[in-house]
BAVEX-359250 format. One record per residue (C-alpha): residue number from 1; x, y, z. Coordinates in steps of 0.02 Angstrom, whole numbers, plus 50000, padded with zeros to 5 digits. Layout:
N
(pafi NUM; (X; Y; Z))
...
This chain:
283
(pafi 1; (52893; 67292; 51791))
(pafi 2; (52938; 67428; 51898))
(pafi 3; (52841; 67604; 51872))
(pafi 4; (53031; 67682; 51903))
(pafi 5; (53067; 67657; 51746))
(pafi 6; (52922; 67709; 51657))
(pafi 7; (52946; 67877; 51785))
(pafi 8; (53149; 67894; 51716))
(pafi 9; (53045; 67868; 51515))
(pafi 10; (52943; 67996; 51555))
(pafi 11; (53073; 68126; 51627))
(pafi 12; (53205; 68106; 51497))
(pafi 13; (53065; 68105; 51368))
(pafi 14; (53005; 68301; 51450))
(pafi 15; (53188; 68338; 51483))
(pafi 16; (53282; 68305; 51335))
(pafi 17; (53440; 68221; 51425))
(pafi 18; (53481; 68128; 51561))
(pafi 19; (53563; 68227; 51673))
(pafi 20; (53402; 68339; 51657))
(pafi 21; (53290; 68204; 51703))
(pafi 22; (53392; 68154; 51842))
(pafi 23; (53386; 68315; 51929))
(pafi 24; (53201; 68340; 51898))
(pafi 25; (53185; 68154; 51982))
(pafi 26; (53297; 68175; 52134))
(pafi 27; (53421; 68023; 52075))
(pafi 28; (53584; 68006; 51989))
(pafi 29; (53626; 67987; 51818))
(pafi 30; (53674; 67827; 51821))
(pafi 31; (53505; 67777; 51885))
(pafi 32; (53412; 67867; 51744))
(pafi 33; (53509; 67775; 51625))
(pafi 34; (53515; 67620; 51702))
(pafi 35; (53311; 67631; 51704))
(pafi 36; (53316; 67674; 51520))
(pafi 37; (53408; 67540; 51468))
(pafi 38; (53341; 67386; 51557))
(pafi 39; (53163; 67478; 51467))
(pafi 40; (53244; 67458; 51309))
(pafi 41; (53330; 67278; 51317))
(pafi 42; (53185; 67203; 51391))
(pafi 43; (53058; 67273; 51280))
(pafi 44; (53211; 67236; 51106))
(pafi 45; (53162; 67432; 51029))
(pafi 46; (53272; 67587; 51041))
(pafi 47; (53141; 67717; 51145))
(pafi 48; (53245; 67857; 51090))
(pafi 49; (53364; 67928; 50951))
(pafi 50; (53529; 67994; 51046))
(pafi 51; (53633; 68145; 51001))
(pafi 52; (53778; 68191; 51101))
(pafi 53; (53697; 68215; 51250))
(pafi 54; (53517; 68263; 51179))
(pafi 55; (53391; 68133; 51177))
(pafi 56; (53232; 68157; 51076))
(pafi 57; (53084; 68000; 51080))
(pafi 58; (53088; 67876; 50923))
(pafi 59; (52918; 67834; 50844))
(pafi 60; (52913; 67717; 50973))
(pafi 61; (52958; 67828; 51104))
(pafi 62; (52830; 67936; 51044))
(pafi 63; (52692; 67798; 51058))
(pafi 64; (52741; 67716; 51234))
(pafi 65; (52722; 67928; 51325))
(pafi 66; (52555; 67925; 51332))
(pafi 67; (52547; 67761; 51408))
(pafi 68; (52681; 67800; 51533))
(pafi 69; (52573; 67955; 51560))
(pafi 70; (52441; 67846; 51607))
(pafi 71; (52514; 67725; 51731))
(pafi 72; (52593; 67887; 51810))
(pafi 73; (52418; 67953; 51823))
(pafi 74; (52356; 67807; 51875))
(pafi 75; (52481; 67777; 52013))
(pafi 76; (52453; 67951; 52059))
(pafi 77; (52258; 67928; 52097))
(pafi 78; (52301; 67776; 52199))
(pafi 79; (52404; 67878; 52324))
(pafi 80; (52276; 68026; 52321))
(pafi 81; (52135; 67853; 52348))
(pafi 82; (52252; 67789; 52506))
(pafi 83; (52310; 67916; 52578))
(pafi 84; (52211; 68035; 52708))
(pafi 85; (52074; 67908; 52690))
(pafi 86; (52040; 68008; 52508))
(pafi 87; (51988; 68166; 52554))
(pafi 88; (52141; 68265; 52456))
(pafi 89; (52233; 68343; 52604))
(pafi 90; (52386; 68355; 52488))
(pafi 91; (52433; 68323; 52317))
(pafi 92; (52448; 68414; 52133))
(pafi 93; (52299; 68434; 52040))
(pafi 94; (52361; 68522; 51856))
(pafi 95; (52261; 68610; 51738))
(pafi 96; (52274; 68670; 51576))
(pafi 97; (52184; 68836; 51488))
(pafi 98; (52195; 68926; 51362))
(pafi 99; (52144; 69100; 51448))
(pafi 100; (52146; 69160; 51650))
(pafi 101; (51966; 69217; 51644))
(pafi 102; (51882; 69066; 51707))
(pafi 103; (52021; 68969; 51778))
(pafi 104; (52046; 69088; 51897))
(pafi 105; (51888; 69073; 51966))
(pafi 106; (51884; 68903; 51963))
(pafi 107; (52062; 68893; 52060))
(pafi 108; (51967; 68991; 52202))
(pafi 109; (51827; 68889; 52218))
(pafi 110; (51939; 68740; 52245))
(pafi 111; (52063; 68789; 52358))
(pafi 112; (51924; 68842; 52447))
(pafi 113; (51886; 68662; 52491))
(pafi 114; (52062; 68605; 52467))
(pafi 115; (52164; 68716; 52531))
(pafi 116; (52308; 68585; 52560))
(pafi 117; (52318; 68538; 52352))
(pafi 118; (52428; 68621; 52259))
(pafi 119; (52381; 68696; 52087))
(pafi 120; (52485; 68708; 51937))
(pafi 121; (52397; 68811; 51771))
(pafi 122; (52486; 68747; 51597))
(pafi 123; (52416; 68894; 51468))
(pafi 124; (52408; 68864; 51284))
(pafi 125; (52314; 68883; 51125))
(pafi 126; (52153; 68738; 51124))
(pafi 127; (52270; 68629; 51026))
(pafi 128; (52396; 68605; 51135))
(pafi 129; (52287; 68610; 51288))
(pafi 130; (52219; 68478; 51212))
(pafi 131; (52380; 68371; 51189))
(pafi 132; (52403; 68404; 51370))
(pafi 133; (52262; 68325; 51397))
(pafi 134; (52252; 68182; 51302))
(pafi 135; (52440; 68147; 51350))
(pafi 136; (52413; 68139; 51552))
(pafi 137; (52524; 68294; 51567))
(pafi 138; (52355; 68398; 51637))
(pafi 139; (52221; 68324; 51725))
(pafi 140; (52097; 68432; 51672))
(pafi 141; (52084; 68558; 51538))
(pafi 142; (51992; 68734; 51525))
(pafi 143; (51935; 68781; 51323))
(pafi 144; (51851; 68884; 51247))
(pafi 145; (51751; 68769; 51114))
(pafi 146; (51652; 68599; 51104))
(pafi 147; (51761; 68442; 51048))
(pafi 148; (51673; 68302; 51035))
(pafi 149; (51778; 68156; 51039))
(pafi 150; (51731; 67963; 51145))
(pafi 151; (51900; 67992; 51227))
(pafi 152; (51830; 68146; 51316))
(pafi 153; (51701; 68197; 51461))
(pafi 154; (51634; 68378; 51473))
(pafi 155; (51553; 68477; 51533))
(pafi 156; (51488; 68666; 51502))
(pafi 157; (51539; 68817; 51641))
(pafi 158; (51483; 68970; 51560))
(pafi 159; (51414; 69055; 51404))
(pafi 160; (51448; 69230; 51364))
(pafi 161; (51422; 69357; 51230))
(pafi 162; (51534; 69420; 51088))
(pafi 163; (51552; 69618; 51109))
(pafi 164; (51638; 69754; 51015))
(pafi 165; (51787; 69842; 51061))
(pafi 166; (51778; 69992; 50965))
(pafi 167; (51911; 70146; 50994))
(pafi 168; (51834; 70305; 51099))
(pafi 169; (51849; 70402; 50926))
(pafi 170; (51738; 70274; 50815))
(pafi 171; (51537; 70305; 50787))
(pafi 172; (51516; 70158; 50883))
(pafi 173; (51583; 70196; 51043))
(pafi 174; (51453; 70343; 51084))
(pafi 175; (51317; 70172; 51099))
(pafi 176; (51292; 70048; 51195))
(pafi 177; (51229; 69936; 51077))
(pafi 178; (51231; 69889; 50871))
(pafi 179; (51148; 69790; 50758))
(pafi 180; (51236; 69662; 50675))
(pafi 181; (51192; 69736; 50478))
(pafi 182; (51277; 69891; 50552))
(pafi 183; (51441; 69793; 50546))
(pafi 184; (51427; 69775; 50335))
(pafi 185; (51598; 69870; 50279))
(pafi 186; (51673; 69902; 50452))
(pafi 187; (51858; 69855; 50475))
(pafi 188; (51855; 69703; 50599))
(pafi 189; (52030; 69666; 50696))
(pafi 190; (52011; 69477; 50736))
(pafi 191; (52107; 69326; 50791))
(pafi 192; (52191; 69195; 50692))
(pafi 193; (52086; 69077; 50603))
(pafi 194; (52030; 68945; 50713))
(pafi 195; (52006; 69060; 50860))
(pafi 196; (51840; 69011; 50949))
(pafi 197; (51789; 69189; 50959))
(pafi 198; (51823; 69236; 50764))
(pafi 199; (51712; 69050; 50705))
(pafi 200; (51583; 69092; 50824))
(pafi 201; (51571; 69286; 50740))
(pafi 202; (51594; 69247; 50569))
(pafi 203; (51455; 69105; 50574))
(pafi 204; (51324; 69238; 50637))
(pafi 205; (51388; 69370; 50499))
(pafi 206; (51380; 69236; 50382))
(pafi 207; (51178; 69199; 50431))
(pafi 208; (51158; 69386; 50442))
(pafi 209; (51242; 69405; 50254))
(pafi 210; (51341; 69519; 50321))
(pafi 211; (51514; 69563; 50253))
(pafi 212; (51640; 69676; 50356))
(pafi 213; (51819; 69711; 50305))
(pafi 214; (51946; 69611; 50370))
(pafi 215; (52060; 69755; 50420))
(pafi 216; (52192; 69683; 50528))
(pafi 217; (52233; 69479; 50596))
(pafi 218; (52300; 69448; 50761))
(pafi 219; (52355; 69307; 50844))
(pafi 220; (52349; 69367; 51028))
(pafi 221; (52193; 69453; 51137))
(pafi 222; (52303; 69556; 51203))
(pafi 223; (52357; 69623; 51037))
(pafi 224; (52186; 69651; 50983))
(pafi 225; (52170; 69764; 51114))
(pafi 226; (52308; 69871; 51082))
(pafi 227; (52252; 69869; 50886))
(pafi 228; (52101; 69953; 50910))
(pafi 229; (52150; 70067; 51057))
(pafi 230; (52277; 70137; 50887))
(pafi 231; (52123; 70155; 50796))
(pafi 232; (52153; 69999; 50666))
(pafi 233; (51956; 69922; 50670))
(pafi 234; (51816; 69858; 50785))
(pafi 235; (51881; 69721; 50893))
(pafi 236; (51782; 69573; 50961))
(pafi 237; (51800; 69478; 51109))
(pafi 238; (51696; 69362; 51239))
(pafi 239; (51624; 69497; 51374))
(pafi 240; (51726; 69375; 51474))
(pafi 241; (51866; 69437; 51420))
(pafi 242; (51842; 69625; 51409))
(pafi 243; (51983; 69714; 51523))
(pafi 244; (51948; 69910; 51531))
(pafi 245; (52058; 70032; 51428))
(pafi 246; (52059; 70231; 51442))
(pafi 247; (52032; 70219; 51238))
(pafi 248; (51910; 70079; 51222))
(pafi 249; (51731; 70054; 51223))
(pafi 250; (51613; 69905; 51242))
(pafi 251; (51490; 69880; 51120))
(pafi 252; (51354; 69745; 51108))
(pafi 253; (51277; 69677; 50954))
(pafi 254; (51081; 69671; 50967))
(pafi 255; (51015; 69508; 51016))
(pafi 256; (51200; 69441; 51049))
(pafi 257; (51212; 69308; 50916))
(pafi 258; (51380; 69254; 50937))
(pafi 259; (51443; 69208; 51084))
(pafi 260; (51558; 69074; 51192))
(pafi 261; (51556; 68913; 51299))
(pafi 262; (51688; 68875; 51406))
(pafi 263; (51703; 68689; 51456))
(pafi 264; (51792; 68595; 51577))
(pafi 265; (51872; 68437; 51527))
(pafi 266; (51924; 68267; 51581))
(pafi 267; (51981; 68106; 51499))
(pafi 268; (51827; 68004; 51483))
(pafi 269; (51889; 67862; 51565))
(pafi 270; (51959; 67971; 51734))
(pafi 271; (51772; 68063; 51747))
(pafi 272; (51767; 67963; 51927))
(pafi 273; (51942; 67964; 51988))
(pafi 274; (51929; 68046; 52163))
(pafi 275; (52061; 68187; 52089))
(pafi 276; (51953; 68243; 51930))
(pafi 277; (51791; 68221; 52019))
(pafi 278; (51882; 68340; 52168))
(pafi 279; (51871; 68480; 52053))
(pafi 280; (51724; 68462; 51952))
(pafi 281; (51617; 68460; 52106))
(pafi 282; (51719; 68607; 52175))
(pafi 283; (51674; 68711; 52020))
């Protein structure tokens, strides 16, 4: 079967429509929907539910995207494998991340040695990085946390430290440095539950039996930031991530016993594909 179809599946299944997918593909309309439906009389299932001119993926739909993804992917790495005798003179290699502070870096590094690819950066929280992921609509992904799944290769790019943010008017921000019992009753301004940062400081609170007060929850680092420059608690965040601010202070906590890992990841099964391996080398 021709991959043009499974290309029109996959646009009208980003797009929503048709006409959107068509555009986004370079062809008509009528080819679009010509593709779809020879898809879905050869293969006897409706692919997706149409209203009006919307169209949103049956279950079906739903299942066949990621292995559309794949053969996209697949043919992808083919062309990348033939062309230029491999060595990645042009092409698209995406990634997804959940913050700038490392991807950044890592962009550098390879355009450095590929300064013909282009780069496109897909940011998101870890779980839908990870649905990028998983779904061949990222090649690689940039998080925050260990998952440890048989689907997935890893592997680790940095550790940092957990630090205080405290406000220029707080007892804390005339040191340099606090221990962790010294945290018992303070008013913490965290992330949302589930935020790497907040499980990795609550575990070492917990084995410290300390308890702070949970003064303020915030689902943005950003927002933490502009919390505690307003005087609302202690924030935390990975040293990584620490941006100056004429009303904040870093603060360590003795022996740093929370911290970070940032991984890079790949789909297990494309660890060797020349495009994947391209950037984990270049990093």
């Amino acid at each position: 079967m021709s991959t043009a179809r499974y290309r029109a599946f996959v646009a009208v299944a980003h797009h929503g429509s048709l006409s959107a997918a068509a555009r986004a593909l370079g062809v008509s309309q009528p080819t679009v929907s010509t593709q779809i439906a020879a898809l879905e009389r050869q293969s006897r299932v409706e692919l997706f539910h149409r209203q009006g001119y919307r169209m949103s993926l049956s279950s079906t739909g739903h299942k066949l995207l990621a292995l559309a993804q794949r053969l996209m992917v697949a043919e992808s790495e083919a062309d990348f494998f033939l062309r230029d005798s491999g060595r990645l003179h042009r092409g698209e290699l995406k990634i997804g991340a959940v913050g700038p502070f490392h991807v950044v870096e890592m962009v550098a590094a390879y355009r450095a040695q590929y300064p013909g690819m282009q780069l496109a950066i897909r940011m998101g929280n870890s779980q839908q990085v990870l649905h990028d992921l998983t779904h061949y609509t990222t090649d690689v992904a940039i998080l925050a946390g260990r998952y440890e799944r048989p689907e997935l290769a890893l592997r680790e790019y940095a550790r940092h430290a957990i630090i205080l943010l405290a406000h220029v008017d707080h007892p804390f921000a005339q040191r340099d440095q606090v221990a962790i019992g010294e945290l018992q009753g303070q008013a913490l301004v965290l992330r949302e539950q589930g935020s790497t940062t907040r499980l990795a400081l609550e575990a070492a609170l917990q084995a410290a039996g300390v308890q702070p007060c949970m003064g303020l929850e915030i689902g943005s680092r950003e927002a933490i930031r502009e919390a505690v420059a307003r005087g609302l608690g202690l924030g935390a965040v990975s040293e990584a991530e620490f941006v100056p601010h004429a009303q904040l202070r870093p603060v360590r906590i003795v022996g740093d016993p929370a911290s970070t890992t940032t991984y890079v990841y790949c789909m297990a099964e494309r660890r060797d594909s020349l495009l994947v391996r391209s950037f984990w080398d270049a990093i």
